[in-house]
Structures are given as C-alpha cells and as structure tokens.
KEKE-3310 file (N, C-alpha, C; in steps of 0.2 Angstrom, whole numbers, plus 5000, padded with zeros to 4 digits):
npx = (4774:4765:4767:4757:4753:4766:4764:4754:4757:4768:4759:4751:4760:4765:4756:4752:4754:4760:4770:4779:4781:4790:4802:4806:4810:4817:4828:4831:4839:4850:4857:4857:4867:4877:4879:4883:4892:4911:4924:4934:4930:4930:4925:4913:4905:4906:4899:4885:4879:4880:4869:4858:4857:4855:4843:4834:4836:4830:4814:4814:4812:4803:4791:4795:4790:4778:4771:4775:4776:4785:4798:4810:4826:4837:4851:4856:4852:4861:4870:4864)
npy = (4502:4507:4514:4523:4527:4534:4542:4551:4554:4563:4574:4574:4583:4594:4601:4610:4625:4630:4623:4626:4635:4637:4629:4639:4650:4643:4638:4649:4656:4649:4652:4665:4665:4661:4669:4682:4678:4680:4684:4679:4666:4652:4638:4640:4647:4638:4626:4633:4633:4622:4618:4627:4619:4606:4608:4612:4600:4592:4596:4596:4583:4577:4585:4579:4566:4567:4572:4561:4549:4541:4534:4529:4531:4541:4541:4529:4519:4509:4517:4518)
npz = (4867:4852:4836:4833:4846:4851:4840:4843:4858:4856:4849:4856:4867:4860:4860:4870:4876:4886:4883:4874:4875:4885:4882:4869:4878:4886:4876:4869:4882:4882:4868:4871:4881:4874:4867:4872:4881:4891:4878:4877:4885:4878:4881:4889:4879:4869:4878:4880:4865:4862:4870:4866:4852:4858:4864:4850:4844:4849:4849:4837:4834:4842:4835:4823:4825:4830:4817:4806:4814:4814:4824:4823:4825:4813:4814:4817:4810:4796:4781:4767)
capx = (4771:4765:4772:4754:4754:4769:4762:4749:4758:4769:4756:4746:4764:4764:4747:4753:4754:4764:4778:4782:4783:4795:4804:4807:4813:4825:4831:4834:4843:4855:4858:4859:4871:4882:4880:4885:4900:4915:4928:4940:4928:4928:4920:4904:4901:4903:4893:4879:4878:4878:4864:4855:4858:4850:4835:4832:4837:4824:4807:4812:4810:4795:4788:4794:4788:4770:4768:4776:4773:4793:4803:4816:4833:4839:4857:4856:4852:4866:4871:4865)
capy = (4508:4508:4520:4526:4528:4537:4550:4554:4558:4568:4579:4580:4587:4600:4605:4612:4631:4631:4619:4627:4643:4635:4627:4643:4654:4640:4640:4657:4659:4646:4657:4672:4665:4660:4678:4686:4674:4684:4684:4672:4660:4645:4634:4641:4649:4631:4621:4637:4633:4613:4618:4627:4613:4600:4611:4613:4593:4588:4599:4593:4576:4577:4587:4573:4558:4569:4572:4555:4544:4536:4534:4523:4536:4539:4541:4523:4516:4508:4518:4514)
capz = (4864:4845:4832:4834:4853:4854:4837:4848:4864:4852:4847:4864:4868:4857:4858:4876:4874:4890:4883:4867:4878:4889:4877:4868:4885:4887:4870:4868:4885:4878:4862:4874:4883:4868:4863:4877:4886:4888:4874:4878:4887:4874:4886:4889:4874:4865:4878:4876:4859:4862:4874:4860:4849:4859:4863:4844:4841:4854:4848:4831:4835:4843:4829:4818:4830:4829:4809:4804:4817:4814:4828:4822:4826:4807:4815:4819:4803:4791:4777:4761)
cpx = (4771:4768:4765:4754:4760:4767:4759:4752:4764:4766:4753:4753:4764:4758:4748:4755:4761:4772:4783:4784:4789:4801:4809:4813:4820:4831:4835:4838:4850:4860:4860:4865:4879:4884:4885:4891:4905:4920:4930:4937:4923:4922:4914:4901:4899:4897:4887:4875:4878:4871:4858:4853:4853:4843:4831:4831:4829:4818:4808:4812:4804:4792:4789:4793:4777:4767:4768:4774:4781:4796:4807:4821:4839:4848:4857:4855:4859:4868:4868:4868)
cpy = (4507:4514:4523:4529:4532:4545:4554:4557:4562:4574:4580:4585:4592:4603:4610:4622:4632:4629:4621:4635:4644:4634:4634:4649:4649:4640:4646:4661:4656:4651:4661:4671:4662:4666:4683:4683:4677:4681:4677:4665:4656:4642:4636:4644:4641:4627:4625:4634:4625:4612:4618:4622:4609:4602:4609:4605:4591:4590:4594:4587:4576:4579:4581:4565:4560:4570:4566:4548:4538:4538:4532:4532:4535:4538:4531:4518:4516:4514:4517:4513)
cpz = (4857:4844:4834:4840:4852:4847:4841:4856:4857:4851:4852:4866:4866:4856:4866:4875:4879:4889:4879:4868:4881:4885:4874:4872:4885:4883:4868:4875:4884:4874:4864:4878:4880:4865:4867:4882:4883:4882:4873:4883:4883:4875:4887:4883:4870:4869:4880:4873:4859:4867:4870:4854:4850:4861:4855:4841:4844:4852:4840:4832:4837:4838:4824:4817:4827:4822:4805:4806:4816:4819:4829:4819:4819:4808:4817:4814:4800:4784:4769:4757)
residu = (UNK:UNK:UNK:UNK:UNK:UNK:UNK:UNK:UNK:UNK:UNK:UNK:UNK:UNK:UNK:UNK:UNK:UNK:UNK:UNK:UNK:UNK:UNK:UNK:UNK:UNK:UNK:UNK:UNK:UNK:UNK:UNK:UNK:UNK:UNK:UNK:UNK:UNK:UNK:UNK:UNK:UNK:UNK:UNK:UNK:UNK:UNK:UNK:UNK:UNK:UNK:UNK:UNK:UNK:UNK:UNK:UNK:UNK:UNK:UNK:UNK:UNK:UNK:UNK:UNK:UNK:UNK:UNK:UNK:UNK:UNK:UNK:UNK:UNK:UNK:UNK:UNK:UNK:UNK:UNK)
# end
C-alpha cells in the first residue's frame, strides 16, 4: 500500500459520521469510568485512563496518516 493509498483510506475513514460518533461514545466512556472508579481502585482507574489514551492515540493517527500522508511511526525513528 502507497503513502497515498493508505492517506486516502484515512480520510474515507474519517469522513464516516458514524465512526467519529462511535469513536467519541467509547472515548468518553473510558474518561467516565476513570472518573467515577471507586476511591481506592488504582487498577481500573489507571487502565480507564490507558483506555482513554489509546482511543485519543489512535484517531490522532489516523488524522495524521489522512492530512500528511506519513506513516512512518516517529517513535521508531533514531534520535537525532
């Protein structure tokens, strides 16, 4: 798959009203249940909030596969 080929499915993704709904709802039930896990349980509030996380990681990727067209993973690059 070209860097083009994959901008384009990027952006037919997001052009989805449905996904970006869904997306959303999942998001935000995450958040909600990082908010609301009782007191003293660590544990689900962290992995909530790691759920959160990788929601918000993965849309911005896509969003940044569909505007730039790069999808070479800058964590994987050397340092300069």
């Amino acid at each position: 798959m070209t860097h083009d080929d994959r901008r384009r499915a990027a952006q037919a993704i997001l052009e989805f009203p449905f996904f970006l709904d869904l997306w959303a709802e999942l998001e935000a039930a995450a958040v909600n249940a990082a908010i609301y896990a009782d007191y003293a349980d660590h544990e689900k509030r962290q992995g909530a909030a790691m759920q959160a996380r990788a929601y918000r990681e993965i849309l911005s990727r896509i969003r940044s596969v569909a505007n730039s067209g790069q999808t070479d993973d800058v964590r994987r690059k050397a340092p300069a």
